[in-house]
Phi, psi and omega in degrees: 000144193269164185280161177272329178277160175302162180274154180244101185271150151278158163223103182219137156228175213255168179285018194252042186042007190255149175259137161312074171251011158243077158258137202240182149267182193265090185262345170203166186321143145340305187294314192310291180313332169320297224257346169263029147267357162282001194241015182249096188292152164098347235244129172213155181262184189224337199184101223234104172240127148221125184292181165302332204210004160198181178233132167224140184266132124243166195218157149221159178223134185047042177092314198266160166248088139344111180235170189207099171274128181214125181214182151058344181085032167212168168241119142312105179258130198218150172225151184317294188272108175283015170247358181305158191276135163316304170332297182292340187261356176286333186268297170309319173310298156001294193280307177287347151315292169316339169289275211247028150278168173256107190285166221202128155283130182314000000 
């Protein structure tokens, strides 16, 4: 279920120029996160390694290349170009919101 409040994209970047602008928690499997980059029409993944202790996704979309780190019990949203459009990184924040937030009962 998706949140009621708006998403808060972050901006921090990393030393490798890509920004962090996204965390959600860890609500569900690594695979789950896998196969709904397949529900992001246009959205494909390019690369998936998993450790012991984490997961990293990558993907592209529109153009930008996309990574998705998941450890600690939270997933981490990351895009290459830290200049990528607001529009685009609101819309993939989105999508995974709408999967993998939790609605919270009043």
């Amino acid at each position: 279920m998706a949140s009621k409040n708006p998403i808060e994209l972050l901006n921090i970047i990393a030393f490798d120029g890509s920004r962090h602008f996204l965390a959600l928690p860890e609500t569900k499997s690594a695979y789950y996160v896998l196969l709904l980059i397949f529900t992001l029409w246009g959205a494909y993944p390019t690369a998936c390694v998993s450790g012991f202790l984490e997961f990293w996704i990558d993907f592209r979309y529109q153009g930008q290349k996309f990574s998705i780190n998941i450890q600690y019990g939270e997933i981490w949203f990351f895009v290459a170009d830290s200049s990528c459009p607001e529009a685009l990184l609101c819309k993939v924040a989105k999508h995974f919101d709408r999967h993998l937030s939790v609605q919270k009962m009043p």
